[in-house]
C-alpha positions as CSV (number, residue, x, y, z in Angstrom):
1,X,107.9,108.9,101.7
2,X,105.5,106.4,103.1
3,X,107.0,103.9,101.3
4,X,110.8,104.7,102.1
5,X,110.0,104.6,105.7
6,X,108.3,101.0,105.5
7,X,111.7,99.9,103.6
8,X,113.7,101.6,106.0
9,X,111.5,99.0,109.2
10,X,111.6,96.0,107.3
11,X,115.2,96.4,106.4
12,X,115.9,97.0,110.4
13,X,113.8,93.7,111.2
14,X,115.6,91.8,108.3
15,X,118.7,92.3,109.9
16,X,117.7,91.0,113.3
17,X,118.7,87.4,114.3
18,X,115.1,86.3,115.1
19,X,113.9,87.2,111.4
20,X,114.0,85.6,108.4
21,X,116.6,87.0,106.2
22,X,115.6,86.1,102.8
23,X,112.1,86.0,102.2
24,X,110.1,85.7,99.0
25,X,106.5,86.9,99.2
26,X,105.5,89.8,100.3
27,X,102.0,91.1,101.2
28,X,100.8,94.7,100.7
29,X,97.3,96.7,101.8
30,X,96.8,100.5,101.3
31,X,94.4,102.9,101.7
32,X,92.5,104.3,99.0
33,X,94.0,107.6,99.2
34,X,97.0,105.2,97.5
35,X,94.5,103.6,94.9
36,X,96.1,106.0,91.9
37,X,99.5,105.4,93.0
38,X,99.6,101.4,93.0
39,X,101.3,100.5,90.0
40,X,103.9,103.1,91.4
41,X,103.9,102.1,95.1
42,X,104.3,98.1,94.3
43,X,107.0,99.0,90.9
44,X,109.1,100.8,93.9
45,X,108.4,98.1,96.8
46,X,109.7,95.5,93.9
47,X,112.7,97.1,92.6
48,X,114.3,97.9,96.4
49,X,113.6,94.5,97.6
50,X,114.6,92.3,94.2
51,X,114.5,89.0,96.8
52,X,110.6,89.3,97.6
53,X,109.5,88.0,94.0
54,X,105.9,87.3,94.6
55,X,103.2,89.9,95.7
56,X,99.9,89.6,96.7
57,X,97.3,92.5,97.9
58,X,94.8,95.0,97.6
59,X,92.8,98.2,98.7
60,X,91.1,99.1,101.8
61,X,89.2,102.1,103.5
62,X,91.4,101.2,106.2
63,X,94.6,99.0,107.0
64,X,96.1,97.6,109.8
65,X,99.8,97.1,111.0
66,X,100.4,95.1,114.5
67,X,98.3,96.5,117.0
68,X,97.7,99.8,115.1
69,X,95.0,100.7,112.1
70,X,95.2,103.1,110.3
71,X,91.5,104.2,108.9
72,X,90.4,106.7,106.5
73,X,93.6,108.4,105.9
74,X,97.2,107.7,103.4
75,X,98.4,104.9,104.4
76,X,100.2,101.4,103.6
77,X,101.6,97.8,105.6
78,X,103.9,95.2,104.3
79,X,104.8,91.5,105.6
80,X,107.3,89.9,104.3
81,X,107.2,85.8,104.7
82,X,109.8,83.6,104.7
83,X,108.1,80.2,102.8
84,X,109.7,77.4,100.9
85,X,108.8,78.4,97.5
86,X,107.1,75.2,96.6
87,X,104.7,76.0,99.6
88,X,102.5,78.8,98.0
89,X,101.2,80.4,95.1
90,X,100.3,83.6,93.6
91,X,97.2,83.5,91.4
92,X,95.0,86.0,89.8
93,X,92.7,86.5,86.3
94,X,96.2,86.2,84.3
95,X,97.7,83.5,86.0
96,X,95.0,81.4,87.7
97,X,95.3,78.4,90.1
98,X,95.3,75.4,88.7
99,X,93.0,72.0,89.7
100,X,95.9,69.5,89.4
101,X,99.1,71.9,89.0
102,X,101.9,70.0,86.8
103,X,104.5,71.5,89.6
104,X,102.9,69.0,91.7
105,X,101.6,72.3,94.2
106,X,98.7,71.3,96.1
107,X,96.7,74.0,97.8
108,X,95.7,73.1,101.4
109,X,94.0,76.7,102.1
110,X,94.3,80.1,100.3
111,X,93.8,83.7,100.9
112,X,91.8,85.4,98.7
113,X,91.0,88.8,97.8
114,X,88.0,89.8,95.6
115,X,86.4,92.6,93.9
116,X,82.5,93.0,95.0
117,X,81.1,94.0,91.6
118,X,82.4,90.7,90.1
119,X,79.7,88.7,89.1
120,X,78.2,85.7,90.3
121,X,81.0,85.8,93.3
122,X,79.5,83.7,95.3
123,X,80.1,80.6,93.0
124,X,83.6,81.7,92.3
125,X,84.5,81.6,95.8
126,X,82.8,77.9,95.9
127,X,84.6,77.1,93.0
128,X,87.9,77.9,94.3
129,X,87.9,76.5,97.6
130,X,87.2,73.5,95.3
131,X,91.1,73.8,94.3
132,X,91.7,73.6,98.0
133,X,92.0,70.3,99.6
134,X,90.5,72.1,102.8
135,X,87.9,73.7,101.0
136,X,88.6,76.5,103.1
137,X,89.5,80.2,102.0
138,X,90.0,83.6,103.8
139,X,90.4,87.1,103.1
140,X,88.2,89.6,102.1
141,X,86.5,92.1,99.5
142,X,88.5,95.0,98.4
143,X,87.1,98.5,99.9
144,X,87.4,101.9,97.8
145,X,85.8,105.0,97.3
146,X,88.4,105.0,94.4
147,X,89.8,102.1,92.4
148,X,89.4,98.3,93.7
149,X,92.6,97.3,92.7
150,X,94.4,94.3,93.5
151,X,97.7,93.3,93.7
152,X,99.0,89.6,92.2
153,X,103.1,88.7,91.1
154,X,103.9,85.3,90.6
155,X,107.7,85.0,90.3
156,X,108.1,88.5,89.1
157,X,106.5,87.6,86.2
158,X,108.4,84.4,85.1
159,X,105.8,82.0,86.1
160,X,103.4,80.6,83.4
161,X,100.4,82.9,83.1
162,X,102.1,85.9,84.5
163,X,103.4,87.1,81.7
164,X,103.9,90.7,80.8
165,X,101.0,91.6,83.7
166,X,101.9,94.9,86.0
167,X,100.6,93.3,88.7
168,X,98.3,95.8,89.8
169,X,94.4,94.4,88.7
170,X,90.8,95.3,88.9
171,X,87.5,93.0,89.3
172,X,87.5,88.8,89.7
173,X,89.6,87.0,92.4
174,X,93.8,86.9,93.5
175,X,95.1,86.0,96.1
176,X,98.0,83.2,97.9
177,X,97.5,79.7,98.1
178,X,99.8,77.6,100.4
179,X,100.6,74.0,100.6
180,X,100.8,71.8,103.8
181,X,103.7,72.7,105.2
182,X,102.6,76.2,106.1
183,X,100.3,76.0,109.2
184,X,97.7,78.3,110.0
185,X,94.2,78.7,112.3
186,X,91.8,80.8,111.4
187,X,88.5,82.1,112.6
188,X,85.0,84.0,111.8
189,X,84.2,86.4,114.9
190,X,80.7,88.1,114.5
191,X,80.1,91.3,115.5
192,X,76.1,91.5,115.8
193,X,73.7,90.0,118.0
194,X,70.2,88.8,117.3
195,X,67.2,89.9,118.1
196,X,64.3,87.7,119.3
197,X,64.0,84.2,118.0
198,X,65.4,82.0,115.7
199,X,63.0,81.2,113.3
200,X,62.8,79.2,109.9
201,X,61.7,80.2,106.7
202,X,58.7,78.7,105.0
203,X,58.1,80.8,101.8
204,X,60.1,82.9,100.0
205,X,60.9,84.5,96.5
206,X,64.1,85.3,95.7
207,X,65.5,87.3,98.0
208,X,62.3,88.7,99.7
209,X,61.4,86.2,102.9
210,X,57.5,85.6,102.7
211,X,56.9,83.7,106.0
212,X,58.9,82.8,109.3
213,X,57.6,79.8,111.0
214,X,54.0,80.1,108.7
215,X,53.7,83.8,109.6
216,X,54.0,86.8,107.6
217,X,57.9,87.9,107.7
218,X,56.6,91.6,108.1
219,X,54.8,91.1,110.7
220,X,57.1,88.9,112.7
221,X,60.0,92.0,111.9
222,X,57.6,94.6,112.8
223,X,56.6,92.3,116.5
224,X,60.6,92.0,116.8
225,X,60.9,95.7,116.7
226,X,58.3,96.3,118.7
227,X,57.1,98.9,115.8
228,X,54.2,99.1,113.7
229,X,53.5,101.1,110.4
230,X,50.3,102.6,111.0
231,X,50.2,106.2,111.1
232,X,53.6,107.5,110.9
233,X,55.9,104.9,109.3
234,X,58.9,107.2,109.7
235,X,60.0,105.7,113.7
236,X,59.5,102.0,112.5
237,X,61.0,102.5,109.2
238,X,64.5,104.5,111.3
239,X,64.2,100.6,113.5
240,X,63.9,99.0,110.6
241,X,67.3,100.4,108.7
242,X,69.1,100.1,112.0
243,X,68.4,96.1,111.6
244,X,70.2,93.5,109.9
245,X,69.6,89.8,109.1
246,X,71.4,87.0,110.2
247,X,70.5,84.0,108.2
248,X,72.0,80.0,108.0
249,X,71.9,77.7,105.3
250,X,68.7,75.0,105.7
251,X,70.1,72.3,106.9
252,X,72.7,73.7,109.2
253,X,72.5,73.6,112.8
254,X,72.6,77.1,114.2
255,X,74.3,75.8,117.3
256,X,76.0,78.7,118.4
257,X,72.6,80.8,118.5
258,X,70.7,78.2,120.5
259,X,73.7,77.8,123.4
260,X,75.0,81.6,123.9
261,X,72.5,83.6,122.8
262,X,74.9,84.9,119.6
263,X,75.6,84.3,116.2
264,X,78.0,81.2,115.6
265,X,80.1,81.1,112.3
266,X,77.8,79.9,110.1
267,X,75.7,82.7,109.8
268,X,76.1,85.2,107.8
269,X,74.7,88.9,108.0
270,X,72.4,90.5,105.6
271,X,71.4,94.0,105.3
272,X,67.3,94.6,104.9
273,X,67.1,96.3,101.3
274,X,63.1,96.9,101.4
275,X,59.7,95.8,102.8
276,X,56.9,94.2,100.5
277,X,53.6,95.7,101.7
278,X,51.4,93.2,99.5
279,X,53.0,90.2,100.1
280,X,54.1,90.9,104.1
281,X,57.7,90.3,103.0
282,X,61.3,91.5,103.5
283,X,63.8,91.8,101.1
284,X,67.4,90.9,102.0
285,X,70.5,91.7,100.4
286,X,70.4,88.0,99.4
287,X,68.9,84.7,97.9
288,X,66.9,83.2,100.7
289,X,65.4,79.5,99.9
290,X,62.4,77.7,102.5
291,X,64.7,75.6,105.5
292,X,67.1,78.4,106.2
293,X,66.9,80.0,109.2
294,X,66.9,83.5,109.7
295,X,67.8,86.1,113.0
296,X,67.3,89.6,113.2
297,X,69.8,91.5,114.8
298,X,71.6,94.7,115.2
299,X,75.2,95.8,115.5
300,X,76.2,95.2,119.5
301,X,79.7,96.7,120.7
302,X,79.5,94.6,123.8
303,X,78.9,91.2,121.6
304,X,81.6,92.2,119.1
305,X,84.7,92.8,122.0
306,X,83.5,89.7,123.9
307,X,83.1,87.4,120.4
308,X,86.7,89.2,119.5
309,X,88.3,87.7,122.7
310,X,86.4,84.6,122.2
311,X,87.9,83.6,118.9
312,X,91.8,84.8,120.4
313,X,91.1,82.7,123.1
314,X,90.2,79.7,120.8
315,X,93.2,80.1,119.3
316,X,95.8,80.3,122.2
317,X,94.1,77.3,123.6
318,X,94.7,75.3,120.7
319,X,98.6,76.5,120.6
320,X,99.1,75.8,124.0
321,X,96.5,74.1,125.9
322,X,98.3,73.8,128.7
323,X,99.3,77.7,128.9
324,X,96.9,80.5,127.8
325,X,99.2,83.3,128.7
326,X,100.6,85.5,125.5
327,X,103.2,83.8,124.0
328,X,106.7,85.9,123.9
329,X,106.9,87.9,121.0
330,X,106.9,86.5,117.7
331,X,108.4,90.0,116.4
332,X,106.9,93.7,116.4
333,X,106.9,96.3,113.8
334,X,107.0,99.9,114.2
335,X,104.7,102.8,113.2
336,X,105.7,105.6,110.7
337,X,104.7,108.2,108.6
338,X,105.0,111.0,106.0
339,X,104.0,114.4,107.0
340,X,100.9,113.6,105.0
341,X,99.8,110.7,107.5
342,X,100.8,107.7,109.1
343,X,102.5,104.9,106.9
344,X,102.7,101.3,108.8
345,X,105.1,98.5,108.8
346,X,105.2,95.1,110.1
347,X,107.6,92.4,110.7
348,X,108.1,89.2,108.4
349,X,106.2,86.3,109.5
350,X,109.0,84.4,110.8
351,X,110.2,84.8,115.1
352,X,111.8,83.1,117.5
353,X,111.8,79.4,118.1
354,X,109.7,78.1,119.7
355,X,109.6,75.9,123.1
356,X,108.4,72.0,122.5
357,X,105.4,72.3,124.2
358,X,104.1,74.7,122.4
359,X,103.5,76.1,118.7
360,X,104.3,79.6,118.5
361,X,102.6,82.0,116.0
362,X,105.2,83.3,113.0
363,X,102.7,86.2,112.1
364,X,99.2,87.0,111.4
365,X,96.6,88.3,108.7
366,X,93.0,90.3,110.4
367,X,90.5,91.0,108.0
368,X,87.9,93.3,110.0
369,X,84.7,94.5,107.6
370,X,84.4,98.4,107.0
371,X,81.6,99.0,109.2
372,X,84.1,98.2,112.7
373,X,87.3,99.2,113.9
374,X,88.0,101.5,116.4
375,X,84.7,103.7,116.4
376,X,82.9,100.7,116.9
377,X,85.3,98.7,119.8
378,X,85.7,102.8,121.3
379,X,88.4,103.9,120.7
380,X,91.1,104.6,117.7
381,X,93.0,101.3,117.0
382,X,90.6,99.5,120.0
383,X,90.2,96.1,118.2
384,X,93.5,95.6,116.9
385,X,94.9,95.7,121.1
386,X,92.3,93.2,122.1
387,X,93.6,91.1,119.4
388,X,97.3,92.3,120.7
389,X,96.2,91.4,124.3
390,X,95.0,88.4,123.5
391,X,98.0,86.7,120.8
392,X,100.9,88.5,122.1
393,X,103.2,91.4,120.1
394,X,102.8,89.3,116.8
395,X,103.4,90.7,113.5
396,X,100.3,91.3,111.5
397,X,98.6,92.6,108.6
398,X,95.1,93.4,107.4
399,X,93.0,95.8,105.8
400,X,89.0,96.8,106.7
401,X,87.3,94.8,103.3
402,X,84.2,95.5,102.2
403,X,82.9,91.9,103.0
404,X,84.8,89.6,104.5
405,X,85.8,85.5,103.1
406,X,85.7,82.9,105.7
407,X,85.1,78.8,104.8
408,X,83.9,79.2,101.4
409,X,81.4,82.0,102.6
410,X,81.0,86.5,101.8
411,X,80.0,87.5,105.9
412,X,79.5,91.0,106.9
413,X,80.1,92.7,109.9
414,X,82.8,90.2,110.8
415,X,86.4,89.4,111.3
416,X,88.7,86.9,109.8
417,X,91.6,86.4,112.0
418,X,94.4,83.8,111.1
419,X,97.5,83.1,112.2
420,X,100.4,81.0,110.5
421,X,102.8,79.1,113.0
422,X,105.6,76.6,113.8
423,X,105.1,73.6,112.8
């Protein structure tokens, strides 16, 4: 049902003049309600639209259609995109993308979706913005209580690697590459704020920080907090789980700390996993090296909305400098469901054209981590209308990951919003 009513939408917006008729890849996020049905779900989504013949996908505890989300309950979103073939490509395990391609494809940017449990995931994602010529990647981690599948169809399976694949995949990396000629912005918003100082790290082990600025890390957490550990732990130790880690790579200049008072994109949040006693340490939920710099913060719904706007306003200003108002609509999609629950569509990422002065947005992609959406911004679909507000009634897609991929980085607690437009 969920999925004849998302035909039944993008069949409607096919047919309209200010859509693109015949497009070829076609991106789809469900729920993990769906997990068990995805062979099924993308099988059927194939078979009724024979001209989309490359898919890319995958799971989420949550997705997110236009200015809707739909969290914790059945549901699915497609796009369809109109893009010259020789402008992207589908790669996964079977089928992976190439350094120097013999088809002559070179990858400007790609998205990328990743299981968590992969290992050593942090040097994959290096290693493939290396077969980028911007180095720079987006997307996120898939997000089940269920299967972490992933969706990946080159050329319905008649591209070289493809083979006799489903399509549907667990663990390791897929995702869509594109070429030059498809244009896009992208950006990180944060959506904690620190706590207290910057500081640097001066010894550490591991992932356990051993000193900030020559003092013991404890110590300077426990001063932060305004906590101590003596007598009963248990009101320090409730702080200390509510706090989080923002740290920077040594030699990086944590500008965007230093000038607003928030986190800029190059940090990248880290729960607190434990608290060495012996050693006055704290254990993060990542390798720390002497020279980064490290924040602690907490999840703020104030700095969240107001970094949230920030990023839509960057992006506006840099399509039209000259006029920050929402551009006209660049297509909408509309909401429906089974009687089980709500089943969303969205428009292909092609609209109207667009005036000279201006680039207009053809659709857009929102990663948003697990841990936000509407309970967080306060209300049921609350982030996806700033984002509305802010770009216009464009078509978009997302799902809420379970980490989010921005530059060649894993963040948590953030969004990855990018847009594709005109040329």
């Amino acid at each position: 049902m969920a999925a004849a009513l998302v035909l039944a939408q993008l069949r409607a917006q096919m047919a309209l003049p200010a859509y693109a008729a015949s497009p070829t890849l076609g991106l789809l996020y469900i729920t993990d309600h769906y997990a068990s049905d995805a062979s099924e779900l993308l099988d059927h989504l194939a078979g009724e639209l024979p001209e989309v013949t490359d898919w890319s996908g995958t799971v989420g505890v949550g997705v997110s259609a236009n200015n809707a989300e739909y969290f914790d309950e059945p549901a699915l979103t497609v796009m369809l995109l109109d893009i010259p073939p020789d402008q992207y490509r589908v790669f996964s395990g079977v089928a992976p993308l190439p350094r120097h391609p013999a088809s002559g494809f070179v990858a400007q940017t790609a998205l990328v979706h990743a299981d968590g449990h992969t290992p050593d995931l942090a040097e994959l994602l290096q290693e493939m913005a290396g077969r980028t010529e911007t180095g720079y990647l987006f997307g996120g981690l898939s997000a089940s209580r269920t299967a972490n599948v992933q969706f990946a169809v080159g050329g319905n399976g008649n591209m070289a690697g493809q083979g006799a694949a489903t399509g549907v995949f667990d663990g390791g990396l897929s995702g869509v590459a594109f070429g030059p000629r498809v244009p896009l912005l992208s950006r990180v918003t944060q959506g904690c704020q620190p706590m207290g100082a910057l500081h640097t790290i001066t010894a550490a082990n591991d992932n356990v920080v051993l000193e900030l600025d020559h003092e013991p890390a404890l110590d300077v957490l426990l001063d932060t907090l305004q906590v101590t550990l003596d007598g009963d732990p248990q009101p320090a130790l409730r702080r200390v789980r509510a706090t989080l880690a923002g740290l920077v790579d040594a030699g990086s200049q944590p500008m965007g700390r230093q000038r607003t008072g928030h986190f800029g994109t190059d940090t990248r949040v880290r729960h607190i996993v434990g608290l060495d006693g012996a050693r006055r340490g704290v254990a993060l939920a990542d390798q720390v090296q002497p020279g980064m710099h490290l924040a602690f913060c907490q999840r703020n719904v104030a700095a969240a909305r107001a970094d949230l706007m920030r990023i839509c306003a960057e992006i506006r200003e840099e399509l039209s400098p000259q006029d920050m108002e929402p551009a006209p609509a660049a297509g909408g999609g509309a909401q429906a469901g089974s009687t089980a629950a709500p089943a969303p569509g969205t428009s292909t990422a092609s609209g109207p054209a667009a005036p000279a002065a201006e680039r207009t947005i053809r659709g857009a992609i929102y990663v948003s981590c697990s841990g936000r959406g509407g309970p967080h911004f306060g209300g049921p679909s609350a982030e996806l209308q700033i984002v509305r507000h802010a770009l216009g009634d464009v078509p978009l897609v997302g799902f809420f990951a379970g980490g989010e991929i921005a530059h060649q980085q894993l963040y948590g607690y953030t969004g990855v919003l990018t847009v594709f437009t005109d040329a």
